[in-house]
C-alpha positions as CSV (number, residue, x, y, z in Angstrom):
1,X,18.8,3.4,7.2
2,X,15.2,2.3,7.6
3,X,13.0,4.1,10.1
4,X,10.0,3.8,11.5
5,X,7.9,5.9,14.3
6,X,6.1,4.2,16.9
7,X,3.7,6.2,19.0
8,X,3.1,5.4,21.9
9,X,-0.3,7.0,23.1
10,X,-1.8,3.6,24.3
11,X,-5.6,5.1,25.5
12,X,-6.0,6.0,21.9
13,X,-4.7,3.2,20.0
14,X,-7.9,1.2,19.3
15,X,-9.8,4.5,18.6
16,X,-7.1,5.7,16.0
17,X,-8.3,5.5,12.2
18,X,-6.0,6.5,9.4
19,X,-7.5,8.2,6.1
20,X,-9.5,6.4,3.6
21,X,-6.2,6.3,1.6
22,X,-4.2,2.8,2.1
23,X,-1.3,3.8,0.3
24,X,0.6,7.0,-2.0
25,X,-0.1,4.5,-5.2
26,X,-3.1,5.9,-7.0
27,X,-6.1,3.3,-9.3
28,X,-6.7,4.6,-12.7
29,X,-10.1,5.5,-11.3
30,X,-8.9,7.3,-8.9
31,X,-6.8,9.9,-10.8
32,X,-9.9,9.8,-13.9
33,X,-12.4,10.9,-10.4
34,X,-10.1,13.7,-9.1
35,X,-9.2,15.6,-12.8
36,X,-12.7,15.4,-13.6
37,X,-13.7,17.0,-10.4
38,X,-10.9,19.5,-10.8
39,X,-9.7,18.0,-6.9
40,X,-6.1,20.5,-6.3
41,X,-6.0,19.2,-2.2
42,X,-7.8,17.1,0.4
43,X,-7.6,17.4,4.0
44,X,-8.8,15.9,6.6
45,X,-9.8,16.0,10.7
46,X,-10.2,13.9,12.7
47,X,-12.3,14.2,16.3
48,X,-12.6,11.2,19.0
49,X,-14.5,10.6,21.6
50,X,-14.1,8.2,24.8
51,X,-17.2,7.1,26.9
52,X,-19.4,9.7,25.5
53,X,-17.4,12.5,25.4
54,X,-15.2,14.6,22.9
55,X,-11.8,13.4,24.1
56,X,-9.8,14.7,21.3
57,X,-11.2,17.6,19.7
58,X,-11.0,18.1,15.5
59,X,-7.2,17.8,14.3
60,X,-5.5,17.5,10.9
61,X,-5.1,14.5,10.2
62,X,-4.0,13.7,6.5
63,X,-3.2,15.6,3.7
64,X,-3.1,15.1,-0.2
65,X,-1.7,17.1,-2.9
66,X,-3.0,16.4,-6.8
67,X,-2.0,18.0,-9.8
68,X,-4.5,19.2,-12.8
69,X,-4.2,15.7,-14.7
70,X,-5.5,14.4,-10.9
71,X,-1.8,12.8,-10.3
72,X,-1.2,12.5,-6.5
73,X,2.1,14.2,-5.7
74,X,2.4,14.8,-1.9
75,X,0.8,12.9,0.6
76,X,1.0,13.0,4.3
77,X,-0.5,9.9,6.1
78,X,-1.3,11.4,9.4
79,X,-0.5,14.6,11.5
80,X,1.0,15.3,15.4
81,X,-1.1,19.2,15.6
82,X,-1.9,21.2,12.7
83,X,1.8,21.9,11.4
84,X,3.3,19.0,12.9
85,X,4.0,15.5,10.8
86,X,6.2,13.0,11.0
87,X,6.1,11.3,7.2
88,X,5.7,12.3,3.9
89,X,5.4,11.1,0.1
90,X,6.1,13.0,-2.7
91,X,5.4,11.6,-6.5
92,X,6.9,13.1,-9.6
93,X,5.5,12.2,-13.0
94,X,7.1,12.7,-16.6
95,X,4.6,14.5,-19.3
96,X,2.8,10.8,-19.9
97,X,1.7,10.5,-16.4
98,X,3.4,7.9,-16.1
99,X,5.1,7.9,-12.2
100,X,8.9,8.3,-12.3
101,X,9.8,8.7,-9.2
102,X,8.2,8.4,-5.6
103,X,10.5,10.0,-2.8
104,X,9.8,9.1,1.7
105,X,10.6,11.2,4.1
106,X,10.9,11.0,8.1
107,X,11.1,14.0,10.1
108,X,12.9,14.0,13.7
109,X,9.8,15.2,16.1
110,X,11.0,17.3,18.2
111,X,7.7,18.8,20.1
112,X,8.0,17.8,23.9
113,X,4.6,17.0,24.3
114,X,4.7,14.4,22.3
115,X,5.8,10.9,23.7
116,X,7.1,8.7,20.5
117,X,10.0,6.2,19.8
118,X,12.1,5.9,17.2
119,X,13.0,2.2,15.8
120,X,15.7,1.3,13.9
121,X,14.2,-1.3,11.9
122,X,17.5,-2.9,10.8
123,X,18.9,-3.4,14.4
124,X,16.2,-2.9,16.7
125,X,18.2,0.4,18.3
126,X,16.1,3.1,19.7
127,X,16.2,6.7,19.2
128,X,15.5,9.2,21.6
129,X,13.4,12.3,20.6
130,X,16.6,14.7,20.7
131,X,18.5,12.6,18.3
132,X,18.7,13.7,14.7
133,X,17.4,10.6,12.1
134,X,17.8,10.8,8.3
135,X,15.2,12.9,6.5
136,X,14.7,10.9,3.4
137,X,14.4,7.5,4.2
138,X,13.5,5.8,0.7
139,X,13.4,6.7,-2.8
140,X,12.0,4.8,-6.0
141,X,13.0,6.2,-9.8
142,X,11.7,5.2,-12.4
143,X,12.1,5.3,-16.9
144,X,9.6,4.8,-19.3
145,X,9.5,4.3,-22.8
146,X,7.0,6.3,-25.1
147,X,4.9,3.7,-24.8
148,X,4.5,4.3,-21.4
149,X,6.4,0.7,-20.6
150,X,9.2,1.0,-17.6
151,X,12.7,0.2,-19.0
152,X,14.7,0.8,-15.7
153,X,13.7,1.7,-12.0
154,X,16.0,2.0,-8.7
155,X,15.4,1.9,-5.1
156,X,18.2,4.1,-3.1
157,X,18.8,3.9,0.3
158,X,18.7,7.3,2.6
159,X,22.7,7.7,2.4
160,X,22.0,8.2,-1.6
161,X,23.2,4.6,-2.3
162,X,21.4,2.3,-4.6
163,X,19.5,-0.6,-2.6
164,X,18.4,-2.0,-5.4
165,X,17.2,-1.9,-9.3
166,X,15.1,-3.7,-12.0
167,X,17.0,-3.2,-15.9
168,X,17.3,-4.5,-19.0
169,X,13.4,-5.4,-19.2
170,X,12.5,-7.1,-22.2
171,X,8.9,-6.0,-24.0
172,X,6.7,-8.1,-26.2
173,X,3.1,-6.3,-27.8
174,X,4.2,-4.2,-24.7
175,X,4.1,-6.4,-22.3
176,X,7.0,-7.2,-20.0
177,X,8.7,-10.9,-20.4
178,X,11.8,-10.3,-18.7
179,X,14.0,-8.3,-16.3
180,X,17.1,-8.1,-14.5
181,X,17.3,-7.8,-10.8
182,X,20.2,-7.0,-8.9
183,X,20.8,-5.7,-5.1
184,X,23.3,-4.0,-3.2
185,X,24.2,-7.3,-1.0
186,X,24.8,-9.1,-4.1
187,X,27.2,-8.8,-6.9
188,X,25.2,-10.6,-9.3
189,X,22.0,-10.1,-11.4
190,X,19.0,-12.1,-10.7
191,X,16.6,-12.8,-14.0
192,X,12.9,-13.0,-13.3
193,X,10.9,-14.3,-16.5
194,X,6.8,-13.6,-16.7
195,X,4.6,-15.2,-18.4
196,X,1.9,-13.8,-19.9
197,X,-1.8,-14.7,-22.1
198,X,-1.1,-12.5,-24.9
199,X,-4.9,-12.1,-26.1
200,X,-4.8,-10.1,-22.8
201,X,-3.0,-7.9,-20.5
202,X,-3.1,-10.4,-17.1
203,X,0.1,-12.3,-15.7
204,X,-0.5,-15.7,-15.4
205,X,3.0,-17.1,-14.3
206,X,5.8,-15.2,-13.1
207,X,9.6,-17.3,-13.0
208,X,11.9,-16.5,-10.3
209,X,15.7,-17.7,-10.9
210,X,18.4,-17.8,-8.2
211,X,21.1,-15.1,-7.9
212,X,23.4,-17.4,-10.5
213,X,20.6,-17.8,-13.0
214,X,21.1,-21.8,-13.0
215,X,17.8,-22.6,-11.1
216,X,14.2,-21.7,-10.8
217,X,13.9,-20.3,-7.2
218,X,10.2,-19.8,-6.9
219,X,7.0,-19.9,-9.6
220,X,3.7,-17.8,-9.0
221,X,0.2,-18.7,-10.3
222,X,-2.3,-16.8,-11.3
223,X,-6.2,-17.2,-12.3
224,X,-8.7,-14.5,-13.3
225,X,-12.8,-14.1,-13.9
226,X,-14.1,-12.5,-16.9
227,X,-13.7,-9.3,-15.8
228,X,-10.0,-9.8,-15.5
229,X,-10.3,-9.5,-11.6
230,X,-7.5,-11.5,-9.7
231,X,-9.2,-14.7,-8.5
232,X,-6.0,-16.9,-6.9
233,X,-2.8,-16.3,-6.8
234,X,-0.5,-19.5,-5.9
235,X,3.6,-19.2,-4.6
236,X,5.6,-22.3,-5.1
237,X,9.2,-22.1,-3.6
238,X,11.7,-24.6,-5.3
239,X,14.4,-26.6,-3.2
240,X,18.1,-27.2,-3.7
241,X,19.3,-29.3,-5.4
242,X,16.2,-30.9,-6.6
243,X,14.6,-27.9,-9.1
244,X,11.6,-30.0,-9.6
245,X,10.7,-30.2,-5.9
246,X,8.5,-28.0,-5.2
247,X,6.4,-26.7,-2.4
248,X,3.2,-24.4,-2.3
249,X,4.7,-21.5,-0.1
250,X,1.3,-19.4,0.0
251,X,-2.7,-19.3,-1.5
252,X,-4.4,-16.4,-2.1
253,X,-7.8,-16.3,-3.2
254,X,-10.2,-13.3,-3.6
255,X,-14.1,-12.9,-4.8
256,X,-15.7,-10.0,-6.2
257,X,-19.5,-8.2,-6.3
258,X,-21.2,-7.6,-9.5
259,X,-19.6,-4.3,-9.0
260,X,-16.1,-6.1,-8.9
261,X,-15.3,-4.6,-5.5
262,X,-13.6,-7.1,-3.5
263,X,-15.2,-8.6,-1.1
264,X,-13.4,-11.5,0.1
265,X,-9.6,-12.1,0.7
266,X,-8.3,-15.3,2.2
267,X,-4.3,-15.9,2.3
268,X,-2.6,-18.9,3.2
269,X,0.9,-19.1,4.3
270,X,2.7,-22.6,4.8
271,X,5.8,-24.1,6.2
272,X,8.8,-23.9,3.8
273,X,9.8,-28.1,4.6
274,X,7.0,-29.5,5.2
275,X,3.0,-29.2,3.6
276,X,1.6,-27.3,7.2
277,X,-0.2,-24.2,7.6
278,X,1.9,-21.6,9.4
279,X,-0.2,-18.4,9.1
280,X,-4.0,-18.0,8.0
281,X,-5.5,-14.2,6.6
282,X,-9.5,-13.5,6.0
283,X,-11.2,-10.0,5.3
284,X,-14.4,-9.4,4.1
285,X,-15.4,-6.1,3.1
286,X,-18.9,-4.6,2.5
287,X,-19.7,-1.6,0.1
288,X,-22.4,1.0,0.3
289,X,-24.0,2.3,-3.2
290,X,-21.0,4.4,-4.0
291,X,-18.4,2.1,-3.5
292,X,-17.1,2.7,0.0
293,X,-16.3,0.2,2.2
294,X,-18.9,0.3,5.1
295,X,-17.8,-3.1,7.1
296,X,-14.9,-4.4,7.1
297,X,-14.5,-8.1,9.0
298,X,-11.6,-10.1,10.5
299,X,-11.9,-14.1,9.8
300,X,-10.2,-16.8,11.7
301,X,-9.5,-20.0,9.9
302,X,-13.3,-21.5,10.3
303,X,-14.6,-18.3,8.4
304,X,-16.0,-16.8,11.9
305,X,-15.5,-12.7,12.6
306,X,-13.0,-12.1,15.1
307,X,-13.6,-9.0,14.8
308,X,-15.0,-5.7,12.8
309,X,-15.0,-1.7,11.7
310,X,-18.2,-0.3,10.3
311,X,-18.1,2.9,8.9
312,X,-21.1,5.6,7.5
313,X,-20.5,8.5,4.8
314,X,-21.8,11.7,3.8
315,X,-21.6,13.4,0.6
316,X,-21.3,16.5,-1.5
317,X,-23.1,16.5,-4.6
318,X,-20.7,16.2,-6.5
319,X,-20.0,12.6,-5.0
320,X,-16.9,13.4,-2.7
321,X,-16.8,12.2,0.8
322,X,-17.8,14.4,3.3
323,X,-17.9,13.2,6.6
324,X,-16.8,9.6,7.8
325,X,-17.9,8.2,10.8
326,X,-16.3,5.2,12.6
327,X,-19.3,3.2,14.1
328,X,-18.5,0.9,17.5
329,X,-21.4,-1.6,19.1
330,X,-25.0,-0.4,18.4
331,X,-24.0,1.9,15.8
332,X,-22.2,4.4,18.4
333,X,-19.9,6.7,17.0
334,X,-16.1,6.9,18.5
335,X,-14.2,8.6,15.4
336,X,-15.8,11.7,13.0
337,X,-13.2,12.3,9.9
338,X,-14.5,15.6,8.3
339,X,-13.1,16.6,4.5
340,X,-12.3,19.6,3.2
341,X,-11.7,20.2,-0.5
342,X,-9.9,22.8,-2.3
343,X,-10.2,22.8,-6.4
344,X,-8.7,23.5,-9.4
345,X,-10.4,27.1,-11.5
């Protein structure tokens, strides 16, 4: 059963900033950055403040776990007090560093002071704060071959049961042509071809077949600069019983600095019957000299800022973050997140 946690502390809500962290996944970069700098954990506080005044004072507010090889293994998004949280991620890697299994967990909150609702995302039932929910909520495992190329991973729902899985991939000059898909709603396997340039490692078409492998179900696009940075992505659904009619589902398209930070993202979403745009997406995003995002800009659909979040830094020496501050009109300050670093010996 899938859970989410809504909290419902409605002041605070377009004060509240999350980590710099945007998911448990980990760049190449990143893990290179935190073994080098012998990172162990990273934790972080956050203080608000509310018409010129401290109106939540310094609490926890995320916490991350790295091994020696700089491998992130726990991570908790956000706290309720200092020993209080309601999610965590856990990671588990095999002796390649290669990530093998990646494990979710919801905790029931029980503290009285603290409003929140529980949503059953499935239904759209509510839980009340005395009701027990299921501790782990989703779990991904994973095998890899010595070459560090995944033969097999499964998604399992909380009750233990698999949801889904991904098998019998198929590897050429190790890169991935084929695999099977099947789910728990279906009795069948699903077989998803990719397409790949083979004087490099970027996907250029990935193949989509229906649940009895006689049709193509959906083709995706993609083009890259010469520094292998995703440039457009394009989704074309496929209708029954004409394969060869085909719509463009979605666009994507994404530019890049000199640095290849991203600094534009535009998505596209259209109708499934007919060739009308249903749902338009624009960020911009502005880096300072050490590759933190300092702006980051909402776009409607004539390229105008609906709206924005500026941000300013401080550092160690050594280049780790030390402060973050959340900047509002005339560079005022509503949101400090303070870092604290323990290392490896």
């Amino acid at each position: 059963m899938k859970i989410y946690t809504i909290f419902l502390i409605l002041l605070l809500l377009p004060f509240i900033s999350h980590a710099q962290r945007e998911s448990y996944e980990q760049t190449k970069n990143e893990k290179i950055f935190m073994k080098e700098n012998k990172v162990k954990e990273i934790t972080t506080h956050h203080t608000f403040f509310y018409k010129d005044t401290t109106y939540i004072k310094a609490r926890k507010d995320s916490y991350e776990l790295f091994d020696n090889k700089g491998n992130l293994i726990k991570y908790i998004p956000t706290f309720i007090n200092d020993t209080l949280f309601p999610n965590m991620f856990e990671n588990k890697y095999d002796q390649y560093g290669n990530r093998i299994e990646n494990i979710s967990y919801t905790f029931p909150i029980q503290d009285p002071s603290y409003i929140s609702l529980t949503v059953n995302v499935q239904d759209g039932s509510t839980l009340s704060n005395n009701e027990q929910m299921d501790t782990i909520i989703w779990r991904w495992s994973g095998v890899f071959d010595k070459n560090g190329n995944c033969i097999s991973s499964i998604i399992y729902q909380s009750n233990g049961q698999i949801d889904s899985s991904f098998t019998n991939y198929v590897y050429k000059n190790n890169q991935i042509i084929e695999s099977h898909n099947s789910n728990s709603w279906s009795t069948k396997e699903r077989i998803i071809i990719y397409n790949y340039k083979f004087d490099g490692e970027n996907i250029i078409e990935k193949t989509y077949y229906n649940w009895d492998n006689s049709k193509v179900s959906s083709k995706i696009f993609y083009k890259y600069d010469s520094n292998n940075n995703l440039i457009e992505e394009l989704d074309f659904a496929y209708h029954f019983p004409y394969e060869n009619d085909s719509l463009l589902s979605m666009k994507r398209t994404l530019i890049y600095n000199n640095s290849n930070n991203l600094i534009t993202e535009k998505i596209i979403k259209y109708t499934f019957n007919v060739r009308k745009e249903k749902f338009f997406s624009g960020t911009e995003y502005v880096y300072n000299q050490n590759g933190d995002k300092i702006k980051i800009s909402e776009l409607n659909k004539k390229g105008k800022i609906k709206y924005q979040n500026e941000y300013r830094y401080t550092y160690f020496k050594n280049g780790l973050i030390k402060s973050k501050e959340s900047l509002g009109k005339k560079d005022k300050v509503y949101s400090i997140t303070n870092y604290q670093y323990i290392f490896y010996e």
